[in-house]
SERO-901340 format. One line per field, with one value per residue (C-alpha): x, y, z. Coordinates in Angstrom, 1 decimal. Each point is the difference from the previous one (the first is absolute). Example, Ala and Ser with C-alpha at 12.3 -4.5 7.8 and 13.67 -1.06 7.14 Angstrom:
residues 2
px [12.3 | 1.4]
py [-4.5 | 3.4]
pz [7.8 | -0.7]
END
This chain:
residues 393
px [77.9 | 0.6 | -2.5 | -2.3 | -3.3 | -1.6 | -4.3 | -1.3 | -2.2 | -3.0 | -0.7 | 2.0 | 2.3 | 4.0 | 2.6 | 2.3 | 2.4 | -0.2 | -2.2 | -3.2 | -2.9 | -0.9 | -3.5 | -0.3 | 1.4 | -1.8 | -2.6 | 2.0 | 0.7 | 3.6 | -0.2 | 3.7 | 0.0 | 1.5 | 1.5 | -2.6 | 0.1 | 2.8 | -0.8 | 1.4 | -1.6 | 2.9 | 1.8 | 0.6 | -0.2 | 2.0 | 2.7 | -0.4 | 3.4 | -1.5 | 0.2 | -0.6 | 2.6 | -1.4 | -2.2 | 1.0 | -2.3 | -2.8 | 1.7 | -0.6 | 3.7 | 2.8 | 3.5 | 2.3 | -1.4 | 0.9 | 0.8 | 1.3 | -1.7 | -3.3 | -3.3 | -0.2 | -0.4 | -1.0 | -3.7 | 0.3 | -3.0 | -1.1 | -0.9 | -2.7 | -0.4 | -3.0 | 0.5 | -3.8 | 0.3 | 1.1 | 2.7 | 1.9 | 3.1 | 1.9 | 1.9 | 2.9 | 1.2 | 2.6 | 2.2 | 0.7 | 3.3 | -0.9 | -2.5 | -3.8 | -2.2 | 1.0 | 3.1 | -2.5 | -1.4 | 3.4 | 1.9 | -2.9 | -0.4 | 3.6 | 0.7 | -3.1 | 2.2 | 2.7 | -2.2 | -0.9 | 3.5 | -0.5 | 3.2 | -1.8 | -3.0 | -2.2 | -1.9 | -2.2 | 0.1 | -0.2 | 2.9 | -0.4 | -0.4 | 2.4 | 2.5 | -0.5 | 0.1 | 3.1 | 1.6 | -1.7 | 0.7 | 4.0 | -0.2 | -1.0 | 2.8 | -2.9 | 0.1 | -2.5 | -2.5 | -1.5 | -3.2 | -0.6 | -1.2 | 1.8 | -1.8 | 1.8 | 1.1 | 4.1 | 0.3 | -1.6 | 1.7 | 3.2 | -0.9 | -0.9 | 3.1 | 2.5 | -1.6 | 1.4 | -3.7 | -0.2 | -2.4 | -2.3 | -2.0 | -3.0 | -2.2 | -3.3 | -1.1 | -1.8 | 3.4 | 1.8 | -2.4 | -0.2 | 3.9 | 0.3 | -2.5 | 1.7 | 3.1 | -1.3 | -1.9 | 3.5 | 2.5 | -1.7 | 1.0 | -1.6 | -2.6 | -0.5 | -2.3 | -3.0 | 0.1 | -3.4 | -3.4 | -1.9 | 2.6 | -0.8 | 2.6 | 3.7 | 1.7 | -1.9 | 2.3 | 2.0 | -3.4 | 0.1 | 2.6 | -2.4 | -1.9 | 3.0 | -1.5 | -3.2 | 1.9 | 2.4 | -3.2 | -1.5 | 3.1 | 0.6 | -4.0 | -1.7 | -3.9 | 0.3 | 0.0 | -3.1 | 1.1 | 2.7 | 0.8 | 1.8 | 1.2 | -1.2 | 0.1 | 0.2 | -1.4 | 3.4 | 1.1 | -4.0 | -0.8 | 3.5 | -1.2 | -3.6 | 1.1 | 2.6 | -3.0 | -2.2 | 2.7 | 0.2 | -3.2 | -1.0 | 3.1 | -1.4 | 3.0 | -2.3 | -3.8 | -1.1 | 1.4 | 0.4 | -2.0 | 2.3 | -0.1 | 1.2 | 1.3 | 1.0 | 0.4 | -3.0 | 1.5 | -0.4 | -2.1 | -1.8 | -0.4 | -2.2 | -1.8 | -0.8 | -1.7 | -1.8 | -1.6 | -2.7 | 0.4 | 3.4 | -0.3 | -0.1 | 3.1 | 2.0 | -0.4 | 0.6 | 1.8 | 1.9 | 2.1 | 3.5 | 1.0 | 3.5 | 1.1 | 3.0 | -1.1 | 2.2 | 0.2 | -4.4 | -2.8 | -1.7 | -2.8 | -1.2 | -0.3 | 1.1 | -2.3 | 2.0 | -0.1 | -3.8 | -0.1 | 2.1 | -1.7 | -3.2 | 1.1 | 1.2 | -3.1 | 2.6 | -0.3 | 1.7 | 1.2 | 0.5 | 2.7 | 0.0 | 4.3 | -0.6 | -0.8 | 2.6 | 2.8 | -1.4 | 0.5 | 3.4 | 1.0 | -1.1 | 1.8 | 3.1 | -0.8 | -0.2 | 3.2 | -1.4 | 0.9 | -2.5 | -0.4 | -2.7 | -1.9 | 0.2 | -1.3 | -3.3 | -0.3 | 0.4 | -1.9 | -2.7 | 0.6 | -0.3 | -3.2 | -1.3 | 1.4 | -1.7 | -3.6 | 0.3 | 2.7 | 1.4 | 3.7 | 0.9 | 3.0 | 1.4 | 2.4 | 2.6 | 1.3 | 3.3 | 2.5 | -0.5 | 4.0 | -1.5 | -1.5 | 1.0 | -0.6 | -3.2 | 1.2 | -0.8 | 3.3 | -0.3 | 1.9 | 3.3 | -2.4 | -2.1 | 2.8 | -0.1 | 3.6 | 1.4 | -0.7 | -3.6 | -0.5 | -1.0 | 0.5]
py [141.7 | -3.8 | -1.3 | -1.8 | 2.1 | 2.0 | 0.5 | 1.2 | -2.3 | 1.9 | 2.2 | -2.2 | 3.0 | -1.0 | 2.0 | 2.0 | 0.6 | -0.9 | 3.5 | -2.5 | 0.0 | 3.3 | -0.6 | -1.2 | 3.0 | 2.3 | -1.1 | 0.6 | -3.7 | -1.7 | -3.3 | -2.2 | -1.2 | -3.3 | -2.8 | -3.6 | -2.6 | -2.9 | -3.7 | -1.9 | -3.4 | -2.3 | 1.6 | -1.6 | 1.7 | -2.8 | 1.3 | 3.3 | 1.8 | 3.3 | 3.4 | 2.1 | -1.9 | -4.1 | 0.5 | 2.3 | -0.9 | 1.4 | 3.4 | 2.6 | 0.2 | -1.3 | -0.1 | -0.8 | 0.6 | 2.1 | -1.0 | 0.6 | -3.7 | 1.7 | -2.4 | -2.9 | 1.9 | -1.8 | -0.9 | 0.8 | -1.2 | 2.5 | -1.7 | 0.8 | -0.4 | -2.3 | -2.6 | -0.4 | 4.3 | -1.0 | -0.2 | 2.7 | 0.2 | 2.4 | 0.0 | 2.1 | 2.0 | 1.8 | -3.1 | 1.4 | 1.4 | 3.8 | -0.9 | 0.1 | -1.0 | 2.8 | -2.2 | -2.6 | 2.8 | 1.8 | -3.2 | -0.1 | 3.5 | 0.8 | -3.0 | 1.5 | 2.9 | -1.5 | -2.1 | 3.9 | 1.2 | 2.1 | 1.3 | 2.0 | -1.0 | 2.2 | -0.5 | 2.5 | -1.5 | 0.4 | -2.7 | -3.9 | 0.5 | 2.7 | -2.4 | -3.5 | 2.3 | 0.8 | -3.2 | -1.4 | 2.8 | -0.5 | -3.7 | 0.4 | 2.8 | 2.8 | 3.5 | 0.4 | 3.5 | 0.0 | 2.7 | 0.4 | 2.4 | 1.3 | -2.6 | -2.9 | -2.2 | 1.0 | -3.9 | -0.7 | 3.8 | -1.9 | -3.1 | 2.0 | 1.9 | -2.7 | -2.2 | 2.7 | 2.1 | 3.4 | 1.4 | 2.9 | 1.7 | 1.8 | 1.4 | -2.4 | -3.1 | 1.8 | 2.1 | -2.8 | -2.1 | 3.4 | 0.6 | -4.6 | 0.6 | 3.1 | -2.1 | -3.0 | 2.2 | 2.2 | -2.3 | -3.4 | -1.9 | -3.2 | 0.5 | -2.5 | 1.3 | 1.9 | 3.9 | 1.0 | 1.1 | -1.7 | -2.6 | -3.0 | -1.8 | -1.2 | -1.4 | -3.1 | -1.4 | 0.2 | -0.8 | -3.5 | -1.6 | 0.3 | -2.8 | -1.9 | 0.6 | -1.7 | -2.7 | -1.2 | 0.8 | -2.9 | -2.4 | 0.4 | -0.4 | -1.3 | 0.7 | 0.2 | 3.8 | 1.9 | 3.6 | 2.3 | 3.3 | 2.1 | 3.9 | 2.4 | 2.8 | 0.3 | -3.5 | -1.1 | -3.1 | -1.1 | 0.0 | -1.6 | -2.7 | -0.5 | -0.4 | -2.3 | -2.4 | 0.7 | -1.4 | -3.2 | -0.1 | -0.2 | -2.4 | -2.7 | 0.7 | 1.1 | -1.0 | 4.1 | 3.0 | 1.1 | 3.0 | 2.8 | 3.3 | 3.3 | 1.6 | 3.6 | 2.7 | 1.1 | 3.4 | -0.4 | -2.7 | 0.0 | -3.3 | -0.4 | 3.1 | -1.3 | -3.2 | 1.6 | 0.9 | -2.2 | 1.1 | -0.8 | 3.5 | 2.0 | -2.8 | 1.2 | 3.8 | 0.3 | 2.1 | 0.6 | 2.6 | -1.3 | 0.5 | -1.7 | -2.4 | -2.0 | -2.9 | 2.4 | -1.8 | -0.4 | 2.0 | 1.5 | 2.4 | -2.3 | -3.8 | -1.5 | -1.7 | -3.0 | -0.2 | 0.2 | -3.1 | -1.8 | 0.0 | -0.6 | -2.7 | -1.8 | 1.2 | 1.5 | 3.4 | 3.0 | 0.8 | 3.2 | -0.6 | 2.7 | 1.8 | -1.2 | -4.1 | -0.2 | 1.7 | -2.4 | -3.2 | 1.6 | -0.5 | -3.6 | -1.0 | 1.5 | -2.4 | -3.2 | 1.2 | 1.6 | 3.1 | 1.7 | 3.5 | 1.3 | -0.1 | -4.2 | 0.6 | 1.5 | -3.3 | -2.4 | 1.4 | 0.6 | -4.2 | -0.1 | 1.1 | -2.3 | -3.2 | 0.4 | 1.4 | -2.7 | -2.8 | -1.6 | 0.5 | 3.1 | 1.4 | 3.7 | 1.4 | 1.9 | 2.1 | 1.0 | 0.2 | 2.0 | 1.9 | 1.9 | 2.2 | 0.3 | 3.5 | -0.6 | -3.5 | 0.8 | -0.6 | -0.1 | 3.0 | -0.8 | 0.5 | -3.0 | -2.4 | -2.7 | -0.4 | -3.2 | -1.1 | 0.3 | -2.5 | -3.6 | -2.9]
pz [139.7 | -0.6 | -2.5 | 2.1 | 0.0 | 3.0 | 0.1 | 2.2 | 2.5 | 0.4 | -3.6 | -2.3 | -1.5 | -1.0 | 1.7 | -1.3 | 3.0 | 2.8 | 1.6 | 0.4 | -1.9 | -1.5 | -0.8 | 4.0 | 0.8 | -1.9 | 2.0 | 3.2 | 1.0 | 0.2 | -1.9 | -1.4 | -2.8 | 0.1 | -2.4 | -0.3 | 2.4 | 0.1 | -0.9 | 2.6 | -1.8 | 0.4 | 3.1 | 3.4 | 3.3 | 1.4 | -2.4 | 0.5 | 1.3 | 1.7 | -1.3 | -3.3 | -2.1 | 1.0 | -2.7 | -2.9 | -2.3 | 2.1 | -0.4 | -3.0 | 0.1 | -2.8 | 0.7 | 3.3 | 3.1 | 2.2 | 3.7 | 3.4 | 1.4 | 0.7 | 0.9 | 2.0 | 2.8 | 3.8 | 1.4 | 3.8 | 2.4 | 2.1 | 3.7 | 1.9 | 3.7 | -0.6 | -3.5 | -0.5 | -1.0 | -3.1 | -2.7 | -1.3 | -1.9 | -1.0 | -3.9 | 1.0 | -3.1 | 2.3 | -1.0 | -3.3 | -0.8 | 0.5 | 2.7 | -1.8 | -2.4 | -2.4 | -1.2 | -1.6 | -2.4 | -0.5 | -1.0 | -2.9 | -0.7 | -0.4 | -2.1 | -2.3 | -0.1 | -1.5 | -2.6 | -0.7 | -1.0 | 3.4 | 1.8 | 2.5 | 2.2 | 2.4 | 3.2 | 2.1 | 3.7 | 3.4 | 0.0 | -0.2 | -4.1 | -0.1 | 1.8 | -2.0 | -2.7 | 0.2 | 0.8 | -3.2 | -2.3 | 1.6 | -0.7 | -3.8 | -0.4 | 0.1 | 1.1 | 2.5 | 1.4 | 2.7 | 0.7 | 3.2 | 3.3 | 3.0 | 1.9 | -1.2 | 3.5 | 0.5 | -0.7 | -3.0 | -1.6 | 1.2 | -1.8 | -3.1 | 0.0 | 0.7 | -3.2 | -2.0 | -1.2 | -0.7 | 2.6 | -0.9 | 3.1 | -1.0 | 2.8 | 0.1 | -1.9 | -3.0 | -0.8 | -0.1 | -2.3 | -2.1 | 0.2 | -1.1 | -2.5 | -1.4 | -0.1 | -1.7 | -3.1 | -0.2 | 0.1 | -1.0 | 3.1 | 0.8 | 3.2 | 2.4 | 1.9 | -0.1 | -0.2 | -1.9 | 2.0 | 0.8 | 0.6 | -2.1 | 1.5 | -0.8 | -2.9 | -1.5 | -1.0 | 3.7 | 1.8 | -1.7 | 2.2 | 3.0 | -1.3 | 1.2 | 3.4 | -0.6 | -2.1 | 3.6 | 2.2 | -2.0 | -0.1 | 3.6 | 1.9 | -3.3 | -0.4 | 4.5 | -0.5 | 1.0 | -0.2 | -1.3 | 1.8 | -1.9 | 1.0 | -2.7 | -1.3 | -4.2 | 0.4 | -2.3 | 2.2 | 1.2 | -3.8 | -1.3 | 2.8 | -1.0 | -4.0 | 1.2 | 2.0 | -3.1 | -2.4 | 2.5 | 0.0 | -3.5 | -0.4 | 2.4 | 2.5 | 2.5 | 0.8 | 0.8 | 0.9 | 3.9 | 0.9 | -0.5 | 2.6 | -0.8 | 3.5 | 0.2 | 3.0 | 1.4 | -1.0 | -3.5 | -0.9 | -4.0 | -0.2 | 3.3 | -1.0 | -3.6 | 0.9 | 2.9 | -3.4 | -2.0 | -3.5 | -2.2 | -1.6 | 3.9 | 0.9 | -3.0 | 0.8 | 3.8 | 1.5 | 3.2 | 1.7 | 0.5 | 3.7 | 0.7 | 2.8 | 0.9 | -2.7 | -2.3 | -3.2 | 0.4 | -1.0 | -3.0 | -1.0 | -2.5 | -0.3 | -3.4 | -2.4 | -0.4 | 4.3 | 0.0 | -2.8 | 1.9 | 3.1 | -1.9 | -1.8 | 3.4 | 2.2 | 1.9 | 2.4 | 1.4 | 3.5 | 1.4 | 3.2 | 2.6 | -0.2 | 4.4 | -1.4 | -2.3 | 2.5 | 2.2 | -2.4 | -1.2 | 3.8 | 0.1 | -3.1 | 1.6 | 3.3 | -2.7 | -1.7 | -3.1 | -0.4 | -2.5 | -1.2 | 1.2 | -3.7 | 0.0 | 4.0 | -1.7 | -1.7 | 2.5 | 2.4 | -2.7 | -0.3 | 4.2 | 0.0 | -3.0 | 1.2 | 3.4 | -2.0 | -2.3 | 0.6 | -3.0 | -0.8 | -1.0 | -1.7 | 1.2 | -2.5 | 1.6 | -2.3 | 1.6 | 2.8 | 2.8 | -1.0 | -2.6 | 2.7 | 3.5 | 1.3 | 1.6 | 2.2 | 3.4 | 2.4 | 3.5 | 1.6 | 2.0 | 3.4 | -1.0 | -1.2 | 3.3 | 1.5 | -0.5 | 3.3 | -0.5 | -3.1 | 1.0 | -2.2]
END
């Protein structure tokens, strides 16, 4: 581990790899231990290039970076038939070079690794980690393994394969996590990702360069922002974001922090269920049965401490979107020529629903592009395809 510290957030306990918190676990709760805060005192947003890498001092990482161009990713408006509805924009991290939001982390977590002496690195995925990854741990001159399921989308095991990772199939997500963590206490190779139970989330390290989300949200719409939407699941990227508005808060580079929302498939949905409780203790300990849906790459059993604080600490929520709404939105993207996976669908229309409730601008993080997964795009059969004779300009 590079020298920088990790406490954990919510008992105060250093880590000593990067499993979690042991003591939070004991007590059956997932919390991260993560390094302090960056001082921005002295930066300029104005200045600020985008991505991981345009500020380097804000990262617990020494040495070269490690980079494929990742960051600076587009804002797309999303129109609605009537303006007054509202605004709503979507931060579209498909832009970045292995098409999500992963590549932010894995350009930080893999140069980690090789501040570590590490020359192999491990992922457990369901495939947008497992592919930036690779492409990171290629760029550095890594070797790469990749834990993963039979139910990888053909695309994104094509992606992982052709960046040059060894792919290891296990049967379900808690064989691979046991076969990654196996790996990791046998062989000593650097993990990037989560793999313990209850998942504390990924690499802290890695998790750092999401801030650089929060740091271009504020350089491009300024203190305008009301909300932040943000697809979860292990909570890595909505609690990289919220650290990243709490370190521009605290530097003066922003007057408060936008609301943050945590939106997950109706499916499987922790988050929502935990603050349908009152007490922090019941919030910490929920749990719920994990049914899948075609937001693949979404759902837990469990949330994560460090996703609770940071919707706390925000006054933020959790919304629950029905696998029919999300389908829906992931239809109307396509008509507006974004072309979402269905996960980053759960989000915006999650940030639909709360522009039109509540106005305000509000900022819909879609996490990746809609290639990683196409098997369930509905095509029109050759009977319903009009003849050319019947299309009208």
């Amino acid at each position: 581990m590079p020298s920088t510290p990790l406490l954990c957030p919510r008992c105060g306990t250093g880590a000593k790899d990067f499993s979690g918190c042991g003591a939070c676990r004991a007590e059956g709760i997932g919390a991260n231990p993560v390094p302090p805060l960056a001082d921005l005192s002295g930066l300029s947003l104005r200045s600020y290039r985008g991505g991981p890498w345009g500020w380097p001092s804000a990262l617990p990482v020494t040495g070269p970076p490690v980079t494929l161009g990742e960051g600076g990713t587009p804002n797309v408006r999303i129109h609605f038939r009537d303006p007054a509805d509202g605004e709503l924009w979507v931060k579209y991290e498909g832009a970045n070079p292995t098409g999500s939001h992963k590549d932010r982390a894995m350009a930080v977590g893999v140069a980690a690794a090789v501040a570590a002496g590490a020359d192999t690195v491990v992922a457990a995925s369901s495939g947008n980690a497992g592919a930036a990854a690779a492409a990171y741990a290629g760029r550095a001159g890594l070797r790469c393994v990749v834990f993963t399921t039979g139910g990888v989308p053909e695309p994104l095991r094509a992606q992982i394969d052709a960046l040059g990772a060894f792919r290891v199939v296990r049967e379900d997500s808690s064989a691979r996590n046991a076969a990654m963590g196996e790996a990791v206490e046998r062989f000593g190779w650097y993990p990037l990702t989560s793999f313990a139970s209850p998942s504390p989330g990924g690499n802290a390290y890695a998790n750092e360069g999401y801030k650089s989300v929060a740091y271009e949200i504020a350089r491009d719409f300024g203190d305008r922002v009301a909300t932040v939407v943000v697809p979860t699941s292990r909570a890595d990227l909505l609690s990289g974001i919220e650290r990243g508005f709490r370190e521009l808060r605290t530097a003066g580079l922003l007057a408060r922090v936008p609301r943050l929302v945590a939106a997950e498939p109706e499916a499987a949905a922790p988050f929502t269920a935990a603050l349908a409780r009152s007490a922090p203790a019941e919030q910490e300990r929920t749990s719920v049965v994990y049914r899948p849906s075609p937001a693949f790459s979404l759902g837990e059993e469990r949330p994560t401490w460090q996703g609770l604080d940071a919707l706390r600490r925000s006054d933020g929520s959790a919304v629950a979107v029905p696998t029919e709404v999300f389908m829906a939105e992931h239809r109307a993207l396509g008509a507006q020529g974004l072309f979402l996976e269905p996960s980053s669908a759960v989000g915006v229309a999650a940030a639909r629903r709360l522009v039109r409730e509540h106005g305000g601008l509000v900022i819909a993080v879609g996490t990746a592009t809609g290639l990683k997964a196409t098997a369930g795009i509905r095509r029109p059969s050759p009977t319903t395809v009009p003849e050319l004779s019947q299309l009208t300009l």
